[in-house]
DOVEXBA-215148 format. One line per field, with one value per residue (C-alpha): residue number from 1; x, y, z. Coordinates in Angstrom, 3 decimals. Example, Ala and Ser with C-alpha at 12.3 -4.5 7.8 and 13.67 -1.06 7.14 Angstrom:
2
kollo <- (1_2)
X <- (12.300_13.670)
Y <- (-4.500_-1.060)
Z <- (7.800_7.140)
This chain:
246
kollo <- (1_2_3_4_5_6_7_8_9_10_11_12_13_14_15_16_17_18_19_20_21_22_23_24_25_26_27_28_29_30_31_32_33_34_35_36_37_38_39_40_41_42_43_44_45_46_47_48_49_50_51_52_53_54_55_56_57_58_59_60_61_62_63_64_65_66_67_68_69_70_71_72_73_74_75_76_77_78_79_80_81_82_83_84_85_86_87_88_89_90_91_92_93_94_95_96_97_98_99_100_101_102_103_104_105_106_107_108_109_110_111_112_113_114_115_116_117_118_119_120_121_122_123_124_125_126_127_128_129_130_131_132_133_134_135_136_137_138_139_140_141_142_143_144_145_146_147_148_149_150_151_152_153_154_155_156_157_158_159_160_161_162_163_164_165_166_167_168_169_170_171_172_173_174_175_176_177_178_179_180_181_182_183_184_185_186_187_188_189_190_191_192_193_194_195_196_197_198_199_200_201_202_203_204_205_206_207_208_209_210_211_212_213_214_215_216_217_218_219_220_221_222_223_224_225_226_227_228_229_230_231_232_233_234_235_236_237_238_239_240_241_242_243_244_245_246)
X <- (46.377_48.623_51.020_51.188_51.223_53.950_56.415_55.724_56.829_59.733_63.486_64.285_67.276_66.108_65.277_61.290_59.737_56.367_54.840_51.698_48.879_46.213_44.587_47.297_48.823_45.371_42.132_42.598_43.717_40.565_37.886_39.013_39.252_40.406_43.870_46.844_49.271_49.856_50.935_52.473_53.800_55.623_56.312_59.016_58.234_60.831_58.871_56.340_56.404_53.810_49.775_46.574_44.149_40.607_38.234_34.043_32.725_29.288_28.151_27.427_24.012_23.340_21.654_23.966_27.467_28.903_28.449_25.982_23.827_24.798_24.137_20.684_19.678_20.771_18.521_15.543_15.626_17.135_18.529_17.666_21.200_24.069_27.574_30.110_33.447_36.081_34.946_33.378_35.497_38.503_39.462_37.060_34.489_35.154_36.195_32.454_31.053_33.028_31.788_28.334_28.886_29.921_27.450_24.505_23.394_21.824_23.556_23.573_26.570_27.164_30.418_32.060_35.132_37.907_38.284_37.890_35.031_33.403_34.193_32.643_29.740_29.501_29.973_26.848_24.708_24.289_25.273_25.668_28.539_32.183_34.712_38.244_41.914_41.943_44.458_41.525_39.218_41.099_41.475_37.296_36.723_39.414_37.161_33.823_32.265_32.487_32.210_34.416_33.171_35.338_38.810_39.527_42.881_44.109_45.039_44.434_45.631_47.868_46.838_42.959_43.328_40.165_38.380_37.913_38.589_35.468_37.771_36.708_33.554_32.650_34.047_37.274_36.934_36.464_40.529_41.129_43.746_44.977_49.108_51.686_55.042_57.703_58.052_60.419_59.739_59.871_63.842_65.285_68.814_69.099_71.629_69.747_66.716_68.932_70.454_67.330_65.749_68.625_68.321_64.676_65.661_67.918_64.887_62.519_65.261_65.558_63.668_62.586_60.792_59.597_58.134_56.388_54.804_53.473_52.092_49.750_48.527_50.487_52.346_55.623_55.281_58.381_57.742_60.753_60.219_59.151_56.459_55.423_54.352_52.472_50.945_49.638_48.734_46.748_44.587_44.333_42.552_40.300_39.280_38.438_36.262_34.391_33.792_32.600_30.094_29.206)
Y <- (11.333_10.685_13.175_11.041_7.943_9.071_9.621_6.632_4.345_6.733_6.198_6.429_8.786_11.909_13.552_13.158_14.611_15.193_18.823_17.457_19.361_17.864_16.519_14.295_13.035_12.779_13.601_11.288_7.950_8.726_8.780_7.036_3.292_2.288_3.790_2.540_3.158_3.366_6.943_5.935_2.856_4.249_7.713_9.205_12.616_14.618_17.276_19.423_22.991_25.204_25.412_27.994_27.657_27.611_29.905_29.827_32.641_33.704_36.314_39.690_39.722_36.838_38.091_36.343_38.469_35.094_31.370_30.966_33.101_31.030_27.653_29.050_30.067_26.998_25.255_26.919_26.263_23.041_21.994_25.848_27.137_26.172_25.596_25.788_23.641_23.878_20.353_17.128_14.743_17.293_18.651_21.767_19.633_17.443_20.623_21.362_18.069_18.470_21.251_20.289_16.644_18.479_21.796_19.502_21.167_20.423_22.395_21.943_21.261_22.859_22.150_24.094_23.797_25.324_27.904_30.831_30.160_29.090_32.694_34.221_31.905_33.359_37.020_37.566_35.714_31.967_30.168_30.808_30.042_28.894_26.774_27.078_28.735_31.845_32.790_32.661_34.529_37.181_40.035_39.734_39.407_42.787_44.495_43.972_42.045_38.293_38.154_35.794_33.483_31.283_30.303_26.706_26.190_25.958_29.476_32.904_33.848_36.953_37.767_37.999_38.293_39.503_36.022_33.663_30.136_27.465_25.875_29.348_28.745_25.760_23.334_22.166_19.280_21.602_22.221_22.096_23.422_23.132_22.047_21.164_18.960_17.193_13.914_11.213_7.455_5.202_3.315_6.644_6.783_8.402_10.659_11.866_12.369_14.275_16.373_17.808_18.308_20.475_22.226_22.937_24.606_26.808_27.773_28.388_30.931_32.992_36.462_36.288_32.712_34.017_37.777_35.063_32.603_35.524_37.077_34.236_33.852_30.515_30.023_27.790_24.040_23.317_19.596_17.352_14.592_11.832_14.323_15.111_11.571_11.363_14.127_13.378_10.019_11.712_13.807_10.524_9.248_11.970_12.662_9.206_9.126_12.787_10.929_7.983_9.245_12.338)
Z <- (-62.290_-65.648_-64.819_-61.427_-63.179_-65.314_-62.605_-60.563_-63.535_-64.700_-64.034_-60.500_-60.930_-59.948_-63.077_-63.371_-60.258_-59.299_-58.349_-56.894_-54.894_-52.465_-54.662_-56.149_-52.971_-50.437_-52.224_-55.799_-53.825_-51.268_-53.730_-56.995_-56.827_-60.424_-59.475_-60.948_-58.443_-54.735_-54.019_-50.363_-51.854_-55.134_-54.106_-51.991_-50.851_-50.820_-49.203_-48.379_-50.107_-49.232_-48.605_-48.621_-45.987_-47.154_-46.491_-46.404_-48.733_-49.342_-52.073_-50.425_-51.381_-49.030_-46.442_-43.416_-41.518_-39.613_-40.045_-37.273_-39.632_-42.877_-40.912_-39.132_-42.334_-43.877_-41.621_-42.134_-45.977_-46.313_-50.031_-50.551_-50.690_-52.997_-52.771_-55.420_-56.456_-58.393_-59.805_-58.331_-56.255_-56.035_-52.446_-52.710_-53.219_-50.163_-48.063_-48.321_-48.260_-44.342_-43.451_-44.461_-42.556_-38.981_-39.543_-40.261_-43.374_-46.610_-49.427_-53.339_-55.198_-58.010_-59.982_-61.486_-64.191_-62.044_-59.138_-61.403_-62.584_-59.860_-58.102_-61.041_-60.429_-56.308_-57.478_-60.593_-57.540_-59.507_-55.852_-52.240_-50.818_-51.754_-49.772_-51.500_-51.535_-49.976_-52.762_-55.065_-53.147_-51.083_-53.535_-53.723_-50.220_-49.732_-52.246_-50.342_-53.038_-51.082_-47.262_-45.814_-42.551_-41.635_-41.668_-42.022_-40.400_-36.934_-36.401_-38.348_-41.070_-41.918_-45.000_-43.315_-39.690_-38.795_-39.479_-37.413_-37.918_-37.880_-34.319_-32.318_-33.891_-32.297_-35.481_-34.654_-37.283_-40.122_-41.124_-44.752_-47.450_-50.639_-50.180_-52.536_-52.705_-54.172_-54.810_-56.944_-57.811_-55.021_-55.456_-56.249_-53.668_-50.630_-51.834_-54.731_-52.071_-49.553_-51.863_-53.424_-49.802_-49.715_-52.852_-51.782_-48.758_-50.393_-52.241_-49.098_-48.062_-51.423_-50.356_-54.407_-53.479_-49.959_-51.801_-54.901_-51.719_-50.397_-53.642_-54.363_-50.613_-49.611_-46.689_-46.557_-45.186_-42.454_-41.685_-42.379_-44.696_-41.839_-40.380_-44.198_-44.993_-41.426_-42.545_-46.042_-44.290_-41.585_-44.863_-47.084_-44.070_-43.153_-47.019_-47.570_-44.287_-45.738_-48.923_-47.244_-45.562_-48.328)
């Protein structure tokens, strides 16, 4: 929020930019409401740069193989089970809070300071079950000591193909990621916002960009700038309707 703050009342000359994640662009101006700033309003994206689906995790001691299992067992000892986040109100949180809205399932929250610890937390058996990054998760889930469930993301991904997303599932609602991108004050020119959209894409096409993107499990955005801003409109929506009704 301050490092947002602080580029939404800097210069408008291209020179202070904004590396923001989910949280900064969709989750923060869904569930805070002291907000100094309008992100849509004082903002100008100048694009989308890449995103990790999320994945459902459970600890391999839990005694479920696919999330029918998690959610009949869920069921049978409501409030019983816990789920962790990387920190309340942040988009793990409300990726959770989602899948616990369309599953129809009463899990504990416990919040944790960060993604790291919070995997520590699933693997010495302290909670359940884990909705985040599956950069954060994969190497465990690889080594056999998480079992992944469910992919949340239109379509499968490479680096775990065998999973299945929650849409083939029978929860096409439950899509969720953490994503990143660039933005400058609103009033910065055209020209200045053209030619680093540029400069980005010379960037997407480096094979030393494309071999890093890969090494920490994110997969490149290729939405212009237009469809960008329909699409962080389209998750400011949906997160503030999850944190509505969590």
């Amino acid at each position: 929020v301050i490092g947002t703050e602080a580029v939404v009342r800097a210069a408008p000359d291209g020179y202070t930019l904004l590396f923001g994640s989910s949280s900064s662009f969709a989750v923060n101006p869904a569930v805070m409401r002291n907000l100094r700033f309008d992100i849509q309003k004082e903002l100008t994206l100048v694009g989308l740069v890449s995103y990790t689906p999320h994945v459902l995790v459970v600890r391999a001691s839990l005694p479920v193989n696919t999330l029918g299992d998690l959610i009949t067992l869920a069921k049978q000892q409501p409030g019983k089970l816990t789920y962790a986040s990387s920190g309340a109100g942040g988009a793990i949180h409300l990726a959770s809070e989602l899948f616990k809205r369309e599953a129809g399932i009463d899990l504990v929250h416990v919040p944790y300071r960060g993604g790291g610890p919070a995997v520590i937390g699933l693997l010495s058996g302290d909670v359940d079950v884990f909705i985040s990054d599956l950069s954060t998760t994969v190497e465990n889930i690889r080594g056999g000591r998480l079992k992944a469930l469910a992919m949340a993301w239109p379509t499968h991904s490479p680096f775990l193909p065998a999973t299945p997303t929650f849409a083939e599932l029978g929860y096409p609602a439950v899509v969720s990621s953490s994503w990143f991108g660039l933005a400058a004050p609103a009033g910065t020119p055209a020209d200045i916002v053209d030619r680093l959209t540029q400069a980005m894409q010379q960037v997407f096409a480096s094979p030393a960009y494309q071999a890093g993107l890969k090494k920490l499990g994110n997969e490149q955005f290729s939405l212009t700038p237009a469809l960008g801003q329909a699409f962080i409109k389209a998750e400011v929506d949906k997160w503030a309707a999850v944190a509505k009704s969590a």
